[in-house]
C-alpha positions in Angstrom: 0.0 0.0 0.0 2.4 2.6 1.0 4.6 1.5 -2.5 1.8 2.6 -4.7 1.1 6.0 -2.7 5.0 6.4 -3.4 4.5 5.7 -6.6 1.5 8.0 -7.4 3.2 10.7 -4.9 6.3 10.3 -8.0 3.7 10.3 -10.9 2.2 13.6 -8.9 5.6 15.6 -9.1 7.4 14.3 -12.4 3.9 13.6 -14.5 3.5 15.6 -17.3 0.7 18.4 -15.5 4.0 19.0 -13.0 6.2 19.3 -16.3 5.9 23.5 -16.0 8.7 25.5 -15.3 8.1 28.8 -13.3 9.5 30.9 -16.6 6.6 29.4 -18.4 3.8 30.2 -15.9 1.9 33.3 -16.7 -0.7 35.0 -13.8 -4.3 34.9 -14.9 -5.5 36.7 -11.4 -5.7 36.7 -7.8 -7.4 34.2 -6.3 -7.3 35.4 -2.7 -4.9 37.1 -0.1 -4.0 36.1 3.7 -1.7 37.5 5.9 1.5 36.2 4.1 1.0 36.5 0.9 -1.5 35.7 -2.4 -2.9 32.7 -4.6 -3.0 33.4 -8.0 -4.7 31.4 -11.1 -1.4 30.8 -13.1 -1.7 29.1 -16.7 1.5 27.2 -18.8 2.4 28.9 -21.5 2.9 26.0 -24.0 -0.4 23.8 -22.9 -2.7 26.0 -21.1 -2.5 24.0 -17.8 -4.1 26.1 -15.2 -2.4 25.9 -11.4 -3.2 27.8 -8.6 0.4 29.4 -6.9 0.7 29.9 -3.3 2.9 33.2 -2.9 4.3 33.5 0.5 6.3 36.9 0.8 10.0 36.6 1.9 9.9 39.3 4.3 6.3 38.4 5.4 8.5 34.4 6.3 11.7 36.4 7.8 9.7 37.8 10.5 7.8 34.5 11.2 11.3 32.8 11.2 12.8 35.3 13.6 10.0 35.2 16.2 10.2 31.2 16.1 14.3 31.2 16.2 13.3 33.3 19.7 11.2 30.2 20.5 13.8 28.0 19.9 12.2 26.6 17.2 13.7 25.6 14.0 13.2 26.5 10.2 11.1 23.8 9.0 8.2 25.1 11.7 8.0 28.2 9.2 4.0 27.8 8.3 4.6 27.7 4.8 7.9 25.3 4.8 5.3 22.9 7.0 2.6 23.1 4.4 4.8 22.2 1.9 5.8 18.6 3.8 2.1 18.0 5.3 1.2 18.6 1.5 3.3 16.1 -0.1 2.2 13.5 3.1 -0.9 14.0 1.9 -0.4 13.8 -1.7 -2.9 11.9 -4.1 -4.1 10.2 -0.8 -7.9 11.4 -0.9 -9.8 13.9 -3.0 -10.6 16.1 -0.2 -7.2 17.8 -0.5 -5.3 19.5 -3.8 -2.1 18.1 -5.0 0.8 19.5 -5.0 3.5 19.6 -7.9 6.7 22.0 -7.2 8.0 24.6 -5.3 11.0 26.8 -4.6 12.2 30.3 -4.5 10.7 33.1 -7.3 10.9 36.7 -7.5 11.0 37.6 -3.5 8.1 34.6 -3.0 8.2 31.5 -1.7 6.0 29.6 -4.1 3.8 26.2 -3.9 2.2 25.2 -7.3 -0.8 23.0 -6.8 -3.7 21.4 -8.1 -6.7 24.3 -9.8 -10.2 23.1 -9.3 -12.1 25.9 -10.9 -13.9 26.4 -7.2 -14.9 29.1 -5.5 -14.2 29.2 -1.3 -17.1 28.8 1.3 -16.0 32.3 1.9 -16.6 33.8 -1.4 -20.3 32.0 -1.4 -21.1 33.8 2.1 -19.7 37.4 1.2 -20.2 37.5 -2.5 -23.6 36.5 -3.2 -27.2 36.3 -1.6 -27.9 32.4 -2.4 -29.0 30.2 -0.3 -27.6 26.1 0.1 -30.4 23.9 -0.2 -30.7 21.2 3.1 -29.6 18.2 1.0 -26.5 20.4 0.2 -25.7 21.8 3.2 -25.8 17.9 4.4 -23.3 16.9 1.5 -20.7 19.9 2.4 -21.0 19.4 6.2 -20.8 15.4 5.6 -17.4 16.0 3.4 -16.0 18.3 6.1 -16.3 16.3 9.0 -15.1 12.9 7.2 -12.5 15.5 5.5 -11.6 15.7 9.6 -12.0 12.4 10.5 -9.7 11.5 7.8 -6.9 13.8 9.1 -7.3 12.6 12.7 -6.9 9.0 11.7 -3.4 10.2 10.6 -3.2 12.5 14.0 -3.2 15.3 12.3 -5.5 18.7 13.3 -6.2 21.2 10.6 -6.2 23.9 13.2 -7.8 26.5 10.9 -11.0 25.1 9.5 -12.6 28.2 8.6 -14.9 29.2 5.2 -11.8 30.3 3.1 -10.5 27.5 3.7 -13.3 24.9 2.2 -13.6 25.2 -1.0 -16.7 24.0 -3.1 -16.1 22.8 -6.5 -19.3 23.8 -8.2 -19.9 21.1 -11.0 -20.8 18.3 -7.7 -20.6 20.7 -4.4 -17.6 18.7 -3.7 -15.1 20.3 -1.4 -11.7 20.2 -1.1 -9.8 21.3 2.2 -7.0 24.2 1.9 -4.1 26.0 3.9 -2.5 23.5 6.3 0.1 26.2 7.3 -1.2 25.9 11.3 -2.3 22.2 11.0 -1.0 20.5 14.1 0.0 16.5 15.1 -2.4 15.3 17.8 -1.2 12.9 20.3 0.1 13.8 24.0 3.6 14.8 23.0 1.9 17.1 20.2 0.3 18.8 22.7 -3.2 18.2 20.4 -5.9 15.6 21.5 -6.8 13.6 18.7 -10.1 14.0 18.9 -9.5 18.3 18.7 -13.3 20.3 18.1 -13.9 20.8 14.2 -13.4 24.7 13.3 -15.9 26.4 12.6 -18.3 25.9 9.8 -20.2 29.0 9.0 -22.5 27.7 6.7 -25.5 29.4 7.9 -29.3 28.5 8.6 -31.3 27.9 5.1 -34.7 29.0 5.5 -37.0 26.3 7.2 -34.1 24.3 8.5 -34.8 21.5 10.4 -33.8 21.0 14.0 -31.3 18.5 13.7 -29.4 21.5 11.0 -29.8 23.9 13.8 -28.5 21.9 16.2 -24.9 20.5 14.3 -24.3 24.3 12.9 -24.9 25.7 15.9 -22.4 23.0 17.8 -19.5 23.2 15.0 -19.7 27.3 15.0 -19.9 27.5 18.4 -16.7 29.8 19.8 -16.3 28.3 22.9 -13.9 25.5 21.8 -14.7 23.3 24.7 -18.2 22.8 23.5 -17.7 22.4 20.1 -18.5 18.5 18.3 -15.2 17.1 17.2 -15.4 14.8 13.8 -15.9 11.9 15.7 -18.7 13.3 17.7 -19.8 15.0 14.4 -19.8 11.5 12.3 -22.7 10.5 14.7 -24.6 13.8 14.9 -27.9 12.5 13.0 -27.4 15.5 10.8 -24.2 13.9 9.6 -25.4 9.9 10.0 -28.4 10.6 7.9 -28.3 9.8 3.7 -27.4 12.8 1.7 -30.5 13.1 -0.6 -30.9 14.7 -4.0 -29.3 18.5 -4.3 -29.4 21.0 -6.9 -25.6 22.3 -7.9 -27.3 24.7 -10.4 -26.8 27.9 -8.0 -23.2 26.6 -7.4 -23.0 27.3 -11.1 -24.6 29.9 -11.9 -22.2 32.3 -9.5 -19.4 34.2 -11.3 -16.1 34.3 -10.4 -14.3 37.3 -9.8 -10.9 37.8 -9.1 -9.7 39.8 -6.0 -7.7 42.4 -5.3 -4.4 41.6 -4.1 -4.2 42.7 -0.5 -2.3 46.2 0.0 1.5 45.0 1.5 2.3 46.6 4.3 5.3 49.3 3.3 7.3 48.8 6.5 8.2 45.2 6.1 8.4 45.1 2.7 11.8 43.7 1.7 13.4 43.4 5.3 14.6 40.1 5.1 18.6 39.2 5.1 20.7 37.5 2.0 21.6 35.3 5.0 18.0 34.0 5.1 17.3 33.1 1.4 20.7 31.2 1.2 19.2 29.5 4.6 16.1 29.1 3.3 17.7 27.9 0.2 19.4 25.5 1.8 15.9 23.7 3.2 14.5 23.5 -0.2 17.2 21.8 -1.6 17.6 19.6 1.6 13.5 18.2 0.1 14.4 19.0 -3.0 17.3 16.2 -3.0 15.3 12.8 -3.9 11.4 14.0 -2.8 10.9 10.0 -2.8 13.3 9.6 -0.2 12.2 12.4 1.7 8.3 10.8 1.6 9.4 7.6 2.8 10.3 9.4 6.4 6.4 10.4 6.3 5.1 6.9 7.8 1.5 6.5 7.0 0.9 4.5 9.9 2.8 6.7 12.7 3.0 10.3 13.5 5.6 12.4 11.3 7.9 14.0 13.2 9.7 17.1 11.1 13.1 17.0 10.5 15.0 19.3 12.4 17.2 21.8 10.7 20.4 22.9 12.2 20.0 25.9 10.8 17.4 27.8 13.9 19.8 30.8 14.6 19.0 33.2 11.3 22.1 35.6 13.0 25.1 33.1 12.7 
């Protein structure tokens, strides 16, 4: 079993949908911002391949890497460096998460190229439009979510950030798939995460006429006190969750445009306060997962918790 993930994690990378270099991506648009940095729709050149690029900001990573050096912590807890390992962990392994195919270093960004779906964030459906899910759909998103969860925790892993821009909902089959594993955390007593951690919250809202047992799991998985909140096992057998998904409509799924956004305004401050010392560090780590990705995978035991390699490289001032 774990061969074949191996294998497909190699077909993944070197297959010929990962064949495209950065100098032949070109930006299409924005596809959101966070706090370090942008996704953008990028498109090959020569086949017209569509990706979506994760663009973490140098200086936005220098600061995050000199507040954990303070810590004590080393390089490869950098949120994005993390999401980069938990992502190849997890790729090809289930639908509910994007693949991943390269990335590296490019134009003051530290870049992740992954897998474009065409969908549009939970987020962008609650802010941008006026629609309404149907009960049946709102069933099949929540169902996903909290198996999506349940998955995760049977690895020990805890997103740590489930939150609406998060999900996003493909809208051919209101499918979702689960982003940004920058704070995701590994449960288990020396982790210092239970393994059965509350869900994040949902924010799906109440469609008109909803029934109680709607009420009652939305009103559990948004609720802000974290002690009270259902985790995905107590989810599975909420009868929301337990009950057969019935017949949806994914026609107002489609019939939503998409827009792209406006890249966040960077703060002028920060911008480009970050050390040669720390790209040739930061350097360094890539080409340490960089050197033989299949060898690197194999430490990523799919039956036991992953424990990051530790870099010797957690003083940025030496």
């Amino acid at each position: 079993m774990i061969t074949v993930v191996f294998f497909a994690l190699a077909v993944f990378l070197f297959g010929p949908k990962a064949n495209a270099s950065s100098s032949q991506l070109e930006s299409v648009g924005c596809l959101g911002s966070g706090s370090q940095g942008q996704v953008w729709l990028v498109r090959c050149g020569s086949t017209g391949t569509k990706f979506a690029e994760k663009r973490c900001r140098l200086w936005a990573l220098a600061q995050e890497a000199e507040m954990d050096a303070r810590a004590g912590r080393p390089l490869d807890d950098l949120e994005a460096v993390k999401e980069t390992d938990f992502m190849f962990y997890l790729n090809g392994c289930h639908t509910f998460f994007p693949k991943i195919y390269d990335f590296g270093i490019k134009s003051g960004d530290y870049c992740m190229l992954l897998e474009y779906n065409c969908a549009h964030s939970l987020d962008y459906f609650i802010s941008k439009t006026k629609i309404q899910f149907d009960h049946e759909l709102v069933r099949h998103i929540s169902k996903q979510l909290v198996e999506a969860c349940e998955y995760l925790a049977n690895y020990n892993v805890v997103h740590c950030d489930i939150a609406p821009r998060n999900v996003l909902i493909m809208p051919l089959t209101g499918n979702i798939k689960l982003i940004d594993f920058g704070k995701m955390r590994w449960s288990g007593t020396r982790f210092g995460m239970p393994k059965d951690a509350p869900l994040g919250t949902c924010f799906l809202g109440f469609p008109d006429g909803a029934p109680f047992t709607m009420t009652d799991f939305l009103t559990r998985t948004m609720c802000r006190q974290v002690v009270t909140r259902l985790s995905a096992e107590q989810a599975l057998r909420h009868p929301f969750i337990s009950a057969p998904v019935g017949p949806f409509n994914v026609d107002i799924l489609m019939q939503v445009p998409y827009e792209f956004t406006e890249p966040k305004p960077e703060n002028e401050k920060f911008i480009g306060q970050y050390s040669t010392k720390f790209v040739q560090v930061l350097e360094a780590l890539i080409a340490k997962r960089k050197q033989g990705i299949s060898q690197f995978a194999r430490s990523y035991s799919l039956q036991q918790p992953f424990t990051s390699p530790q870099s010797s490289m957690t003083n940025l001032e030496q």
